[in-house]
N, C-alpha and C positions, 0 to 999 in steps of 0.2 A: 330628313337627310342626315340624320346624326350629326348634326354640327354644334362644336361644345369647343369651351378653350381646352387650347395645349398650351406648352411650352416653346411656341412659336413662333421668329420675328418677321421672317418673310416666307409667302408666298403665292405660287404663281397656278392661276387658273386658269386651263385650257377647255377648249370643246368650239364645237362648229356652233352652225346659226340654229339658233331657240333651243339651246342645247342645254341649259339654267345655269350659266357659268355663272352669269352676272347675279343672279337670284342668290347663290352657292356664297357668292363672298360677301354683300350683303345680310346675308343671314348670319354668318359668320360673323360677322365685327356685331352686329346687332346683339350675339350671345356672350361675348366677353365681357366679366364682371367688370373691368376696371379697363373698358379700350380708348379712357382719357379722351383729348381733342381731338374727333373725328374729320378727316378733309377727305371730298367725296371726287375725284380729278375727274372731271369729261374732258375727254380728250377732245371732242367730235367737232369740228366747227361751223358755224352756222350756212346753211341751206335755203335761202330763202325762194319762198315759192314752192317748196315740197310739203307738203301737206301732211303725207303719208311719212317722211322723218317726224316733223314736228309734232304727231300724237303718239309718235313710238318713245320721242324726249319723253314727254308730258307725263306718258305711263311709268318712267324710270322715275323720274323725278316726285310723282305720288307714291313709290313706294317706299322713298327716304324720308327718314324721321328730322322731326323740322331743325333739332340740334346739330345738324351735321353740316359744315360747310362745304359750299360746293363750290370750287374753283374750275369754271372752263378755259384752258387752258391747252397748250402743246408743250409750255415749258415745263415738264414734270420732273425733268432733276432740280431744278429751283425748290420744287415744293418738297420735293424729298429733304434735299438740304436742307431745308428750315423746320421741316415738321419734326414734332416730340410727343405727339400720340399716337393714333392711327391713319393710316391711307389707303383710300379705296382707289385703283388706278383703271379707269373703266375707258377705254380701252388701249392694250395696245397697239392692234391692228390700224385703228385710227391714228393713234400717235404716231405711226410708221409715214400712213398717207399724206400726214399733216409734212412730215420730214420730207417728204419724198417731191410734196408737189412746193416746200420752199425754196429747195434746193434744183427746180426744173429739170428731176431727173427721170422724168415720165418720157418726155419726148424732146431728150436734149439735141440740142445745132452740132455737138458736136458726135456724132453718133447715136443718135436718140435711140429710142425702144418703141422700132416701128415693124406693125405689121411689113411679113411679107419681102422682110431685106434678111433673110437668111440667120442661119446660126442660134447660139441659145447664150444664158447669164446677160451680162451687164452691160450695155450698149453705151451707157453715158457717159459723158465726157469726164473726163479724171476728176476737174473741178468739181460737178458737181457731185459725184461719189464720195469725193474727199468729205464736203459737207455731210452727207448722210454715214461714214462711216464717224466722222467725230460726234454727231449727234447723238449715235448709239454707242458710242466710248462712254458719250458725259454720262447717257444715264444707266448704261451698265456701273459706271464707278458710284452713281450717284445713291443707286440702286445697292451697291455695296455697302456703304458706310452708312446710311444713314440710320441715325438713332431711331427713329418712329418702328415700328410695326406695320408691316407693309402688306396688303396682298392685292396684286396686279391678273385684273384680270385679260386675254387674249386667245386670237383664234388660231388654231389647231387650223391649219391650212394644206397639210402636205397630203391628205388621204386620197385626193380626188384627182379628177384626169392632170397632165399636163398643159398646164394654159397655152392656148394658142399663140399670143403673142410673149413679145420680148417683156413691155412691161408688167405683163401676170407673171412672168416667170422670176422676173427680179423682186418683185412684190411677196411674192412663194419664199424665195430665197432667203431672202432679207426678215424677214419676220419667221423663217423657221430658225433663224440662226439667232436671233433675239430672242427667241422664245428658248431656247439651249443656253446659249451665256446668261440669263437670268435664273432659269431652274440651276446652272449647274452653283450660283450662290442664293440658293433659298433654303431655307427649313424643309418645306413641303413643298409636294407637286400635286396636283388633283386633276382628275379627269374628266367632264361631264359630258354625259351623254344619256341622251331623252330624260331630263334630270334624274340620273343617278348619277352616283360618283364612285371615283376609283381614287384610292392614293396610289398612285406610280412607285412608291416604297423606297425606299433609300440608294444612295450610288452602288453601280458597282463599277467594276475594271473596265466596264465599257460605253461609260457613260462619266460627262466632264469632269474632274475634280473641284471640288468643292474649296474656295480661296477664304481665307480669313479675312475682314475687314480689314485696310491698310493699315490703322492704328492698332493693331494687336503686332506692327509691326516695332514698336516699342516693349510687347513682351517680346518678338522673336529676338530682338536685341538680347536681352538677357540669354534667352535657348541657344543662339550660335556659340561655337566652340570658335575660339580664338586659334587664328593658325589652323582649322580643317575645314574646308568649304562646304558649302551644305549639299547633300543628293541630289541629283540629277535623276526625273522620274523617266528612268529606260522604259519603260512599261506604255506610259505613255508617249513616247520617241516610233518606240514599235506601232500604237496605234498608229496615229499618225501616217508612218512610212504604207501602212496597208489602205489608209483613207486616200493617199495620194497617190498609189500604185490602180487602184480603181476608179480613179478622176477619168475621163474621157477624152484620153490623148493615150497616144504610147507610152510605157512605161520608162522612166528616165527622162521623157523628151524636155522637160521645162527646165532641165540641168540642174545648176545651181539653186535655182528657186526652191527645187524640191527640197534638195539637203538643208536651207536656212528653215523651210517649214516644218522639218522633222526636228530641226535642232531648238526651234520657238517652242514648239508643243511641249517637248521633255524638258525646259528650265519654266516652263509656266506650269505645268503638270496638268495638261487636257489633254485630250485627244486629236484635237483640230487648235493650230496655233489659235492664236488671239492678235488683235493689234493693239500694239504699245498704247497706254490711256493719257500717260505724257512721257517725253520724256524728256529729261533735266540732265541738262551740260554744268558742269562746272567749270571752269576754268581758272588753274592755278597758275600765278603769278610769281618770278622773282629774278632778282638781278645775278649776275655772274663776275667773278673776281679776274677774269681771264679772256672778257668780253673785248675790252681794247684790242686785244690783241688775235683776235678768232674771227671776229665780226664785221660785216663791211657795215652796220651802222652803229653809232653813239648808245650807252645805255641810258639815254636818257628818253631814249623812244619805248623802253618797255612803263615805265608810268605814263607816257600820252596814249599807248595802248589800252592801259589797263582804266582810263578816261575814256577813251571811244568805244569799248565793250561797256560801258556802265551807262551810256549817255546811248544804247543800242543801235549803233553807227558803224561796229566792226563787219566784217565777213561770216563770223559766226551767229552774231544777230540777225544778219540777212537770211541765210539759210534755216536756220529757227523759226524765225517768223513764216518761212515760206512751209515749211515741213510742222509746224505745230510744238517745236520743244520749247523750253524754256532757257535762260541763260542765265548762269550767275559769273560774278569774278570777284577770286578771290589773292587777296596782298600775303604769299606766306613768306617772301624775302627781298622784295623791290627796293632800292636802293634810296628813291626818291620818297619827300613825305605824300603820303594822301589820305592824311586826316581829313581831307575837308570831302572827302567823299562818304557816303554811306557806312556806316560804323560795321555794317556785314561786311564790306570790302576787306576790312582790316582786322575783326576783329579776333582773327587768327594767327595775326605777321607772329613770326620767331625772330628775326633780326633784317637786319638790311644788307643785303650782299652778300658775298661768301668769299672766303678766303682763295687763294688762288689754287685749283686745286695741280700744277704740276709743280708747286713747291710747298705748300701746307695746306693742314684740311680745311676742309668748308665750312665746317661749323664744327661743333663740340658735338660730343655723346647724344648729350642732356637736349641739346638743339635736336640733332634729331629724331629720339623719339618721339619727343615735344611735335615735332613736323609729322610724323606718321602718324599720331593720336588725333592730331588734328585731321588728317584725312578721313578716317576714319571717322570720326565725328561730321565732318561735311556729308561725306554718305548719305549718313545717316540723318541728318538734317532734309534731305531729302525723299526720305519716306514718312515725314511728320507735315509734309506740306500737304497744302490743299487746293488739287488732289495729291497726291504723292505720286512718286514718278515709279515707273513700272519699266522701265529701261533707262538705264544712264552712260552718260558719259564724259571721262575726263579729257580738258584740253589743254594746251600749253600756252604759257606766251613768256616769253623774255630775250633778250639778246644775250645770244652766245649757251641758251640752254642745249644747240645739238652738240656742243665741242663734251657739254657732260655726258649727255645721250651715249657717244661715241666710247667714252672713257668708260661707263658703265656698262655698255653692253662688251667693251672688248674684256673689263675686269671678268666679267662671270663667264663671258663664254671661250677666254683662252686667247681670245682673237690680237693680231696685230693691227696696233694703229693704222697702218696705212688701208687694212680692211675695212675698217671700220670708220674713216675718216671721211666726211663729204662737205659738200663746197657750204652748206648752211644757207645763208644768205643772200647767196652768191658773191661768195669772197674771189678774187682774182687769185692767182697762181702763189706768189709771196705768200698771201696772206694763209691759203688751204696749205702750203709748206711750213708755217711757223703751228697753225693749228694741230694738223698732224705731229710734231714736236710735241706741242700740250699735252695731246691726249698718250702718247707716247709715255712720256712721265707719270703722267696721272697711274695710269694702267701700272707699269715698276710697281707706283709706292703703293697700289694697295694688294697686290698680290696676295699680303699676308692676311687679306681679312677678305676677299672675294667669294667667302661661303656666309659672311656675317651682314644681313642687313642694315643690319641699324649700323655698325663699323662702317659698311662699305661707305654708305651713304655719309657719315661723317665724315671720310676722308676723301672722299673725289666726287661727293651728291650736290645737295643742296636743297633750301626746306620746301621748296618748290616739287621738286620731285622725290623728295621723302614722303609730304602731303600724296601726291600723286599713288605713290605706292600705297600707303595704309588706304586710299578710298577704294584702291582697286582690288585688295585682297580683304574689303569689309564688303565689300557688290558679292564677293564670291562666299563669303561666310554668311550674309545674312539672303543667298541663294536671289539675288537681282540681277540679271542678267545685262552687260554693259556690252558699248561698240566701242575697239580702240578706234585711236587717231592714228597719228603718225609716229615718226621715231622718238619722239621724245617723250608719247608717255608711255609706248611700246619698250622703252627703256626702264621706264617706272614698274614696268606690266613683269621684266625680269625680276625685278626685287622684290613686290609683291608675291611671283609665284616662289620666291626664295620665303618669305614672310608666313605664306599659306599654299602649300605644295600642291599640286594639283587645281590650283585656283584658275587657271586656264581654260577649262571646261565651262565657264561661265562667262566666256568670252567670245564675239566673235570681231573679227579685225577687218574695220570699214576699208581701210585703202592699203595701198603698198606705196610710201614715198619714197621721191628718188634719192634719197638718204642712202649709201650702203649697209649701215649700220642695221637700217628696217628689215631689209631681210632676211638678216641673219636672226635677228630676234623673233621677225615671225615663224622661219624655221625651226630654229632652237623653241620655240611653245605648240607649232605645228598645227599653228591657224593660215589660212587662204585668203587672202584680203578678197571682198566684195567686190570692190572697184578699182581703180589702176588708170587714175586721169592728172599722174605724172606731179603731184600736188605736192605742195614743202612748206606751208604755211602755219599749221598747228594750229590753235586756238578751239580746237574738235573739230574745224573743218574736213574733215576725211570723212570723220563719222557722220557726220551728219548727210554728207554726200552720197554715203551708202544706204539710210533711211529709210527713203522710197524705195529700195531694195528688198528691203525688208518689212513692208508692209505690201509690195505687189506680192511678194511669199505667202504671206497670210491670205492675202486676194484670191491667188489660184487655188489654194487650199479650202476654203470655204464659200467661193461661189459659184463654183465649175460644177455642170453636172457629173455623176457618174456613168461610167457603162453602163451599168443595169436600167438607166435613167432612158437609154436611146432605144429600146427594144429593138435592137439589131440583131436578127437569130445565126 
């Protein structure tokens, strides 16, 4: 079979039944001079009563050499994460089944995958789909990163008829699409068939791009240019736009879905979007010098805030938990102490509060760079985790941060206060007429530095949304693709694309709040919010509401058949 080491660390082995895939990678690890501690995955699990599986095991298992551990199993990102020699991953097709009938997606209550009730793709109820798509997130990521040498073997399923039913068809789907996100981050692809093989040969333009482990995302750190966002692959946008022009509907008909699917493909560089593997909220915290008098509550509720986000009790934790992201919060100017919480809470604070800004600045110079470095570095702290987040996003929390919002967005965009001015809170009449005042002022004094980031930000910001800016113009430079929130860090998102021009294109805008300020700055960046369910709360709540948005985008994108799929002449 010629099979000899390479310079290889993963790969993935396809072919139908008795086809020597499995023979092909076992031979394979068996000829590598130094393939270290061998773990040999059976996915398959047990049959009792079949006779005819149990001597087909039997034969598998007499042809492994007795040094090899065999773990049966379904949890195969487990063993990827831990392993540090070699992995034999036998099967996928199985590991799909295994996924497939944990998650009751064969013949779900809620639309199951039954003969005979019409239509094609995925019948099962969202629940259980949710499960089977985060199962093959974990071990695509898993599958990514891990140190071992890997080669997985799976069946090559799309050559043959159309399966009559709804669950062959999801079964077809689902596992050609896993067997495409794994090849598109392997070394090699091999072919087998009547035991010969073919290597598939390397990418081209029209086949997945190829991702680097997320920890090489500490060299990409080094590689981004400070201040210019990283390319956006059009190449793969255009794919895309032609895979979903030939989906099995009318062209255009899924609206917006379409465009968010064309726009995931081109900041992830495939052909067929992907769905996010996590994705991690921050949430920046700080108090306001101008809060008494803008806000209908006390600042003393942005620290019992930044306590119930931490203790995951807030609205942002809910929706998280419910959609899969993660949560952090962070102290970058809170007024109150909260040493006694988690030293990551704090351990970014620049000062506590901010000077007032319609009669002096907010902080000094030195504070706010201090505050945008720090964003920037949270970022980044979240493609060092495990897993690393592959979509993020910022979110707000303080009392009286829209009265800055307000002043920020009218400084850079020309705008008068009263444009730009909204009730926050729900402040009454009085109160939204002293605020407008505020931000009125603010706007005068900084006129003279409205082209200057770090100035602006000194003199009407605050380290809360300085942080906010540098994370959101380091999501664009180190090419991570982010959902805004609301007005307040959509105000962040101005200074940012002042910080890093063009950083916008890296963005797409979860909601529209009834903030007027939001408007304008979505215009002024010339994003379309997702959703529009009338929202003022901040904390990334918007974003996260638009989510499931954008993974049903991903949904129609790669599990729809195509035309050519319905032989309709």
């Amino acid at each position: 079979m010629g099979v000899r080491e390479v310079a290889v660390e993963k790969i993935v082995v396809l072919g139908g039944a008795r086809s020597g895939k499995s023979r092909f990678a076992e031979n394979w690890v068996r000829e590598l001079d130094k393939p270290g501690h061998v773990v040999y995955v059976a996915t398959a699990g047990p049959r009792p009563g079949d006779e005819e599986w149990a001597e087909r095991v039997r034969r598998h298992q007499e042809r492994r050499p007795a040094s090899w551990l065999t773990r049966e199993t379904s949890d195969v990102a487990s063993v990827l994460r831990e392993a540090t020699g070699t992995v034999i991953v036998e099967c996928l097709a199985l590991w799909l089944t295994a996924v497939l009938d944990a998650a009751g997606a064969w013949n779900d209550d809620g639309g199951g995958h039954r003969e005979g009730d019409g239509g094609d793709g995925a019948g099962a109820s969202e629940t259980a789909m949710a499960q089977v798509d985060a199962a093959i997130d974990e071990l695509v990521q898993a599958w990514r990163t891990s140190s071992a040498r890997v080669v997985a073997v799976s069946n090559e399923v799309g050559w043959g008829i159309v399966p009559e039913t709804r669950a062959g068809r999801l079964f077809r789907d689902l596992l050609g699409t896993l067997n495409q996100r794994l090849s598109a981050e392997a070394d090699r692809v091999v072919l087998c068939v009547a035991g010969r093989t073919l290597d598939l040969g390397p990418e081209t333009a029209s086949t997945p791009a190829r991702h680097e482990p997320p920890e090489s995302h500490s060299e990409v750190a080094g590689q981004a240019r400070r201040g210019v966002p990283a390319p956006v692959d059009r190449d793969s946008g255009d794919q895309a736009r032609e895979l979903i022009d030939g989906l099995a509907k009318p062209v255009g008909s899924l609206g917006r879905l379409e465009e968010i699917g064309v726009w995931l493909a081109g900041r992830q560089g495939a052909p067929a979007p992907r769905y996010p593997s996590r994705t991690g909220v921050t949430v920046i915290a700080g108090d306001h010098g101008i809060a008494a008098d803008a806000s209908a509550y006390p600042a003393s509720v942005t620290a019992a805030m930044v306590r119930t986000v931490a203790t995951g009790q807030a609205a942002i934790n809910a929706l998280a938990s419910e959609h899969g992201a993660t949560v952090r919060v962070r102290d970058l100017g809170v007024a109150s102490d909260l040493s006694d919480l988690s030293t990551s809470v704090t351990e970014h604070k620049i000062r506590s509060g901010t000077g007032r800004i319609d009669s002096e600045d907010a902080m000094t110079s030195d504070q706010a760079q201090a505050a945008i470095e720090a964003g920037r570095v949270m970022m980044r702290e979240e493609l060092t985790c495990s897993p690393p987040a592959d979509m993020l996003v910022a979110g707000d929390l303080g009392i009286g941060n829209t009265t800055i919002a307000a002043a920020l967005t009218g400084a850079i965009l020309g705008l008068d206060a009263e444009k730009v001015t909204g009730r926050g809170t729900g402040v009454d009449d009085p109160t939204l007429w002293r605020k407008t005042e505020i931000v009125a002022a603010a706007i005068d004094r900084a006129h003279a530095v409205r082209s200057d980031p770090a100035a602006l930000l000194a003199t009407i910001g605050g380290p809360d949304l300085a942080a906010m800016a540098g994370f959101l113009a380091e999501t664009a430079e180190q090419g991570v693709p982010a959902i805004l929130d609301g007005v307040v860090v959509t105000a962040a998102a101005l200074v940012a694309d002042l910080l890093t021009p063009g950083a916008s294109t890296w963005w797409l805008a979860g909601h529209r709040s009834v903030e007027p300020a939001h408007t304008a700055s979505l215009d002024h960046l010339g994003l379309e919010p997702v959703v529009e369910l009338h929202m003022r709360l901040g904390e990334g709540t918007g974003a996260l509401a638009a989510l499931p948005i954008v993974r049903s985008a991903v949904a129609v994108c790669t599990r729809m058949a195509s035309l050519a799929d319905l032989n309709v002449s």
